[in-house]
VEXLOVO-213850 format. One record per residue (C-alpha): residue in three letters; x, y, z; residue number from 0. Coordinates in Angstrom, 1 decimal. Layout:
(ALA (X Y Z) NUM)
...
END
This chain:
(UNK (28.8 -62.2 36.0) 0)
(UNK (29.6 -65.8 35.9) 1)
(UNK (33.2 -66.4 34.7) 2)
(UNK (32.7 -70.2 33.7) 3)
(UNK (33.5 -71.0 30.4) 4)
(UNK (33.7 -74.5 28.4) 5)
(UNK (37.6 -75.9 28.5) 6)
(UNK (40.2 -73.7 26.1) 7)
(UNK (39.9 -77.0 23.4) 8)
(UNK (36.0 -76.2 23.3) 9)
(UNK (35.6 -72.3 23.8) 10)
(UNK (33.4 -71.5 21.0) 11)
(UNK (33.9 -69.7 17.8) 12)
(UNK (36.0 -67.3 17.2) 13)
(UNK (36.5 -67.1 21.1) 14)
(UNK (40.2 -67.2 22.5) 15)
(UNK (41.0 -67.5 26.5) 16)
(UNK (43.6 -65.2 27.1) 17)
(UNK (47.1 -65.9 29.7) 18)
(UNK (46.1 -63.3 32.0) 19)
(UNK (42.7 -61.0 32.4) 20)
(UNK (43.3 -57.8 31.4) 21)
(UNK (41.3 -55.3 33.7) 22)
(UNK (38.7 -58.5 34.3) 23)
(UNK (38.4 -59.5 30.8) 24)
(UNK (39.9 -62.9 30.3) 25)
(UNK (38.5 -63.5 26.7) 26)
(UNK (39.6 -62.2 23.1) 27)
(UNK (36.8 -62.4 20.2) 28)
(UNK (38.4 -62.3 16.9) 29)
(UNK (37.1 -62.8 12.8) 30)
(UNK (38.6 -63.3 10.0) 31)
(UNK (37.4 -61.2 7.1) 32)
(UNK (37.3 -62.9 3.9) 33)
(UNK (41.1 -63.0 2.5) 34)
(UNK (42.0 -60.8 4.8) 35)
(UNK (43.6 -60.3 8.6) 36)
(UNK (41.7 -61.5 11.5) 37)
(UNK (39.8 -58.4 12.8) 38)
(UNK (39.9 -57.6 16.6) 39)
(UNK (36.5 -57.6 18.4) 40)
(UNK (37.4 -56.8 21.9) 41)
(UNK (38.2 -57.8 25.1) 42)
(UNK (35.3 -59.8 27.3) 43)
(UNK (34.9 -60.6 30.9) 44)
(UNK (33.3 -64.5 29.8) 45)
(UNK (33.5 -66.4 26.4) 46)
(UNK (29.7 -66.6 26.3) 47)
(UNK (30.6 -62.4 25.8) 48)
(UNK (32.8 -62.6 23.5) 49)
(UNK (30.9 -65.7 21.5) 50)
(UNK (28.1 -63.2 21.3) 51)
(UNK (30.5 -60.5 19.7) 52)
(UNK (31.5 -63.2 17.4) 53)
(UNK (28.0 -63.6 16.4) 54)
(UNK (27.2 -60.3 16.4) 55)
(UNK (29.8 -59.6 13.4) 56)
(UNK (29.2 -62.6 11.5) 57)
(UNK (25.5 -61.8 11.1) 58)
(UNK (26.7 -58.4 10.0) 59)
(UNK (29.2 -59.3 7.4) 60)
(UNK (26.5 -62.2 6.1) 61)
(UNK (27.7 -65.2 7.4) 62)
(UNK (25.0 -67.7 7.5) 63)
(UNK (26.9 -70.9 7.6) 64)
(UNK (26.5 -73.1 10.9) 65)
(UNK (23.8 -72.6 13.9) 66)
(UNK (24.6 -70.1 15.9) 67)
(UNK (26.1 -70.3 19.4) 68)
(UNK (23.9 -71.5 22.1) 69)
(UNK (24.4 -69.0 25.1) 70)
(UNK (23.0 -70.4 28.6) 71)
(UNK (20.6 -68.9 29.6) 72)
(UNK (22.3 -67.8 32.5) 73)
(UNK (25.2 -66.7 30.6) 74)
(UNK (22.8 -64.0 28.5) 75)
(UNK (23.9 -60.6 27.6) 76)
(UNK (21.5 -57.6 28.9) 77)
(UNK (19.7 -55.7 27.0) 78)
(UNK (22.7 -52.9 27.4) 79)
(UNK (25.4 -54.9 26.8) 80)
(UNK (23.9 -56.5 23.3) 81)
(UNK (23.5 -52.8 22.8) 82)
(UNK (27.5 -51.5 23.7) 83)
(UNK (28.9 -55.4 22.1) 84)
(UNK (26.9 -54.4 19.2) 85)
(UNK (27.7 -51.2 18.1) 86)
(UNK (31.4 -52.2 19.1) 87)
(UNK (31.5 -54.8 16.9) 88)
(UNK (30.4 -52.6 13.6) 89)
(UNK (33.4 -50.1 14.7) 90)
(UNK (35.7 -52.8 14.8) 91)
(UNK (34.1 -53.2 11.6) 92)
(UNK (34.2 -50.3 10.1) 93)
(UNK (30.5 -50.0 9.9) 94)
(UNK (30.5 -47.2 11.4) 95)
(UNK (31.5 -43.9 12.4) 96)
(UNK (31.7 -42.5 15.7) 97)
(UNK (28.8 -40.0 16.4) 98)
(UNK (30.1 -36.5 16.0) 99)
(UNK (28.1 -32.7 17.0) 100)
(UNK (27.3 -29.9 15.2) 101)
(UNK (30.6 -27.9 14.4) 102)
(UNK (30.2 -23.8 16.0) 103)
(UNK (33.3 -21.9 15.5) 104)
(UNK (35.4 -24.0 18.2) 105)
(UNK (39.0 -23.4 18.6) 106)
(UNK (41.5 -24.4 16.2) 107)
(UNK (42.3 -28.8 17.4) 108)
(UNK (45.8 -28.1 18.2) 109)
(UNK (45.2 -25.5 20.4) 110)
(UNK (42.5 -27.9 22.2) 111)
(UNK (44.6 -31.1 22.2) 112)
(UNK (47.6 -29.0 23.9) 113)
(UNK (45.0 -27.9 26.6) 114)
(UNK (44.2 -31.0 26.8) 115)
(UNK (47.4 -32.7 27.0) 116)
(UNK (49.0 -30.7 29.2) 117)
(UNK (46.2 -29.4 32.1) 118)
(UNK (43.4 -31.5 31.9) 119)
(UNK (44.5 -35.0 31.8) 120)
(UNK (47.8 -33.6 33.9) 121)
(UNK (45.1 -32.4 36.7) 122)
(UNK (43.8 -36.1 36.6) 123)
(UNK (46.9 -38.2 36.8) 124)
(UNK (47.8 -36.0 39.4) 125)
(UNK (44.5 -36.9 41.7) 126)
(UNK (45.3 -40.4 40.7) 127)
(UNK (48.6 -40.7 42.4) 128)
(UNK (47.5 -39.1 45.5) 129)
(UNK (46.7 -43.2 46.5) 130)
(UNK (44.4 -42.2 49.4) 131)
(UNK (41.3 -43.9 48.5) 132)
(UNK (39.9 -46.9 50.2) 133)
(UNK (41.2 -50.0 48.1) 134)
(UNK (44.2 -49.8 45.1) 135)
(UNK (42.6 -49.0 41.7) 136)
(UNK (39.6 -46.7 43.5) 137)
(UNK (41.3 -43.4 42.6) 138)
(UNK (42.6 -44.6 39.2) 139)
(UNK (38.4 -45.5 38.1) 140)
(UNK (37.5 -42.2 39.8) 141)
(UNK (39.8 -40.1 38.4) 142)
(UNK (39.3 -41.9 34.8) 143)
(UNK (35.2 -41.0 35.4) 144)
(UNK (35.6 -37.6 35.8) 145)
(UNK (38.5 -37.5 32.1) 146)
(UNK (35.7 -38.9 30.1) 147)
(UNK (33.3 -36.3 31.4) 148)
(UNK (35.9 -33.7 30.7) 149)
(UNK (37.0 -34.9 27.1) 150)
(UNK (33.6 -35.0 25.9) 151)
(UNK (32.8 -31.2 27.0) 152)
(UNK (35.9 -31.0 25.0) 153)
(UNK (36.0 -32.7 21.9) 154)
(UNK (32.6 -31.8 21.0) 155)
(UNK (32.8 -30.6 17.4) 156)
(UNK (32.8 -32.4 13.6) 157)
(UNK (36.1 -30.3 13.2) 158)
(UNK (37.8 -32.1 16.5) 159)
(UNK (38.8 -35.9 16.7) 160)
(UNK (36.2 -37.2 18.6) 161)
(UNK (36.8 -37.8 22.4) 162)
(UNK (38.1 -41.5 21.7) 163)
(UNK (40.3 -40.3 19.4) 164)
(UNK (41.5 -37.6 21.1) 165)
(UNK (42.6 -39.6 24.3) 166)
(UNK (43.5 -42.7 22.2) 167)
(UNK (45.9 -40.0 20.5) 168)
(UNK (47.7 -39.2 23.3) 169)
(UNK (47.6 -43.1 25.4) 170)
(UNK (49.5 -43.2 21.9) 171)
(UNK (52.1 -40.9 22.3) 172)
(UNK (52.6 -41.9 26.2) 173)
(UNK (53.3 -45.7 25.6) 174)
(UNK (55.6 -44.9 22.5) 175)
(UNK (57.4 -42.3 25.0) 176)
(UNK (57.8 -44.9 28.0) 177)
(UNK (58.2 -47.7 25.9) 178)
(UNK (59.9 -46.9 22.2) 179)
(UNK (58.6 -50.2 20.9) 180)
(UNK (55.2 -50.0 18.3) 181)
(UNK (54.4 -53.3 19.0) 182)
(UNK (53.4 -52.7 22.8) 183)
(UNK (51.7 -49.0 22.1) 184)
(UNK (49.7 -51.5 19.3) 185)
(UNK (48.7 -54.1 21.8) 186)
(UNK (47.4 -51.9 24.7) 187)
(UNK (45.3 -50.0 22.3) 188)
(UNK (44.4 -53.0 20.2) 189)
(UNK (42.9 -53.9 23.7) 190)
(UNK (41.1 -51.2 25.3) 191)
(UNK (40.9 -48.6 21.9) 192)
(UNK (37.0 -49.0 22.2) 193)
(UNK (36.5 -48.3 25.6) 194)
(UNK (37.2 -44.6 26.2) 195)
(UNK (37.0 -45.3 30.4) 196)
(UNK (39.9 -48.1 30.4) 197)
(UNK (42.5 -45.3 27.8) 198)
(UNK (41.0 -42.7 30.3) 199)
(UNK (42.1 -44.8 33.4) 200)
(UNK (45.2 -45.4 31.5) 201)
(UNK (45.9 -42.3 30.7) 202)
(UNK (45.5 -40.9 34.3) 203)
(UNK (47.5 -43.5 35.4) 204)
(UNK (50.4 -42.0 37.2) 205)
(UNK (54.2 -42.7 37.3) 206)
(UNK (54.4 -43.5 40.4) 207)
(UNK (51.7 -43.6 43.0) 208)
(UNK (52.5 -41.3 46.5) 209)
(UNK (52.2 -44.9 48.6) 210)
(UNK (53.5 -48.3 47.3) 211)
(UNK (49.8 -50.1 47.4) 212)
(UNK (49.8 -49.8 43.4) 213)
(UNK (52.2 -50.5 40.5) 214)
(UNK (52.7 -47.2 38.5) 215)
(UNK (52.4 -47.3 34.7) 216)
(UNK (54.9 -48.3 33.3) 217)
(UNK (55.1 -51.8 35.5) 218)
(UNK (51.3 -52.1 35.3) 219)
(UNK (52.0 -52.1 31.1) 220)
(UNK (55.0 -54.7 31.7) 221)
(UNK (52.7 -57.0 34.2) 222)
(UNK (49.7 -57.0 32.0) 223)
(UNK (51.3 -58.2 28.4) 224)
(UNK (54.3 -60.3 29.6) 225)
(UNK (54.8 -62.1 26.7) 226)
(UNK (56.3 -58.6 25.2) 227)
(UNK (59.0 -58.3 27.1) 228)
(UNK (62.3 -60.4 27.1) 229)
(UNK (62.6 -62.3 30.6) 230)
(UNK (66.1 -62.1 30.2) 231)
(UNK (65.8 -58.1 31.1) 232)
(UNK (62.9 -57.8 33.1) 233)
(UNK (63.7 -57.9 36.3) 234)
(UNK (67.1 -56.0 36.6) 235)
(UNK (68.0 -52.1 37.1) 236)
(UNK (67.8 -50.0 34.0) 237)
(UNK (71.8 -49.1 33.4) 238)
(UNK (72.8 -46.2 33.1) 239)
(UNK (72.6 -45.5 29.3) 240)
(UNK (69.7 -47.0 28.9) 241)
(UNK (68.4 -43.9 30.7) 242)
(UNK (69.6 -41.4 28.2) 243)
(UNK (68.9 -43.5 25.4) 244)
(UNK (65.0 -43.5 26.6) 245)
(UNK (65.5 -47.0 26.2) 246)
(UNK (63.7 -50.0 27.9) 247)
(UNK (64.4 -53.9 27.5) 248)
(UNK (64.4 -55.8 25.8) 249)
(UNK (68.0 -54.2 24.2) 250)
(UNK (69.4 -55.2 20.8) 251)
(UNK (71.4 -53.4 18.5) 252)
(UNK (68.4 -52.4 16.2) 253)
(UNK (66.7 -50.9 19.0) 254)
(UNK (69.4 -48.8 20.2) 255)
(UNK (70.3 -47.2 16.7) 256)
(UNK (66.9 -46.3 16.6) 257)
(UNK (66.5 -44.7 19.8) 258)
(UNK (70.0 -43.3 19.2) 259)
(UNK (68.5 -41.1 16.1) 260)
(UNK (65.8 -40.3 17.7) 261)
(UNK (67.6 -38.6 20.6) 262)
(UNK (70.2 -36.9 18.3) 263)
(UNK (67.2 -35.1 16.7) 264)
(UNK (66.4 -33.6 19.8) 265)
(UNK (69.6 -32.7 21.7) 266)
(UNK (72.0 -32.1 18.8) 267)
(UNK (73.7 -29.0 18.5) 268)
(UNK (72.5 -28.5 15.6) 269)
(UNK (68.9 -28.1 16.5) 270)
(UNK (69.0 -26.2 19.4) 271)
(UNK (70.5 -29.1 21.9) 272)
(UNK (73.6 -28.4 24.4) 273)
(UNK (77.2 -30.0 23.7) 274)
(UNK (77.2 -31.5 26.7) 275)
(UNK (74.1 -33.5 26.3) 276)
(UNK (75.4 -34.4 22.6) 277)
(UNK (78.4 -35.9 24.0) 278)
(UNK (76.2 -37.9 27.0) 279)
(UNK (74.4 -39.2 24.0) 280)
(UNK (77.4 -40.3 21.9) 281)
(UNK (79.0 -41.9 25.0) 282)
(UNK (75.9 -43.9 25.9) 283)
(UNK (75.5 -45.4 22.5) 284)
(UNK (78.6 -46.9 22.7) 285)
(UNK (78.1 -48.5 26.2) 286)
(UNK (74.9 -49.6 24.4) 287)
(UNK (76.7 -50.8 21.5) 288)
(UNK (79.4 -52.4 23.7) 289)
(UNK (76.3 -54.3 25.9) 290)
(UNK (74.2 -55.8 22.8) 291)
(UNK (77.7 -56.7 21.3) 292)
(UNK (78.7 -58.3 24.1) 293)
(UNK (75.3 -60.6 24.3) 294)
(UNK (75.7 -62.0 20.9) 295)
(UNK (79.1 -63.2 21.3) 296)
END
């Protein structure tokens, strides 16, 4: 599809051109409802897309003010996509629900999420990093495929989350266990949270891959939302502390108190850690200390 777009000062409506395309979607559709915060449409591959999103929930919440948007003719949605832009839009919304099945007896959710967790999409990252495919990416979309499949013979029942939920769940707990920092696990799922194939592909994407054609994920995460990440501490080695404070730039004294509790809950002696770890802890905290200290002077 045809990626021209009017210049940034004359995108349309509601339409934003974002720094850097984010998986081939270069365009952010956004509306403000009434009084309140701007409401996230999605991510779109051209602003004639995401103009159409914007449409899409104005006529919904009963906006008639204005003509609408001209599209080119060229520049048209298919019949599928008004379909999938559509029915994103009135989640987005709050419209709607997702779809759920029949409930029959199915085992208890956390009992399925752990199965989940730990074999399934485990099975998938690890096919992921074995980077043998024809091109970079081509084992990440397969592998992602074949999640989606698997979550929905999952997650099938009114009692479960549904499959969205379920893998948006655990991108959730990944990002804030790579990362520590709520603001990037809220951007990445901000951006792909209605799309169950781009958290599936994120999801399966591994550590590391077993060649160096690919960025693993934690550098894909730092190269796709720059603007989150202090350029002073980017580029550098991790020290030493950092590492067993679970702690990635940027650092700053407020960040590594809080990454300093949360270690102490699990490796203090107290509940069930080792003094030797404890101690690790304590002495890394105050290289920390000493590092952020040293910054501000």
């Amino acid at each position: 599809m045809s990626q021209s777009y009017a210049p940034r000062d004359r995108l349309p409506k509601g339409v934003t051109a974002l720094s850097k395309s984010r998986g081939g979607r270069g365009f952010r559709a956004t509306i403000r409802r009434g009084k309140g915060a701007e409401v996230h449409l999605g991510l779109y591959a051209t602003a004639w897309l995401a103009a159409f999103a914007h449409g899409v929930a104005a006529r919904v919440l009963g906006r008639g003010e204005g003509p609408p948007v001209e599209i080119p003719l060229a520049e048209q949605p298919s019949a599928k996509e008004v379909w999938a832009i559509t029915a994103n839009v009135r989640l987005r919304l709050e419209l709607d629900r997702p779809p759920r099945r029949v409930d029959e007896s199915p085992p208890s959710p956390d009992d399925l999420f752990a199965l989940f967790d730990i074999t399934v999409v485990g099975f998938w990252r690890s096919q992921a990093a074995d980077d043998s495919w024809g091109h970079p990416g081509a084992g990440l979309d397969a592998a992602a495929g074949q999640l989606v499949a698997a979550t929905r013979l999952l997650f099938w029942s009114r009692s479960h989350p549904t499959p969205l939920e379920a893998m948006t769940r655990l991108l959730g707990r990944r990002l804030d266990a790579v990362f520590r920092r709520s603001d990037v696990t809220g951007e990445v799922i901000d951006d792909d949270g209605d799309d169950d194939w781009r958290i599936a592909r994120w999801l399966v994407h591994p550590d590391a891959f077993v060649t160096s054609r690919a960025r693993g994920f934690r550098d894909e995460v730092r190269d796709l939302y720059p603007d989150l990440f202090s350029d002073d501490d980017a580029g550098g080695p991790i020290p030493p502390w950092a590492k067993v404070l679970g702690l990635l730039p940027p650092f700053n004294l407020e960040r590594v108190r809080a990454a300093y509790r949360a270690r102490s809950r699990t490796v203090h002696p107290d509940v069930g850690g080792s003094n030797a770890e404890f101690v690790q802890l304590q002495a890394a905290y105050e290289d920390a200390r000493a590092y952020c200290e040293s910054r501000s002077t």
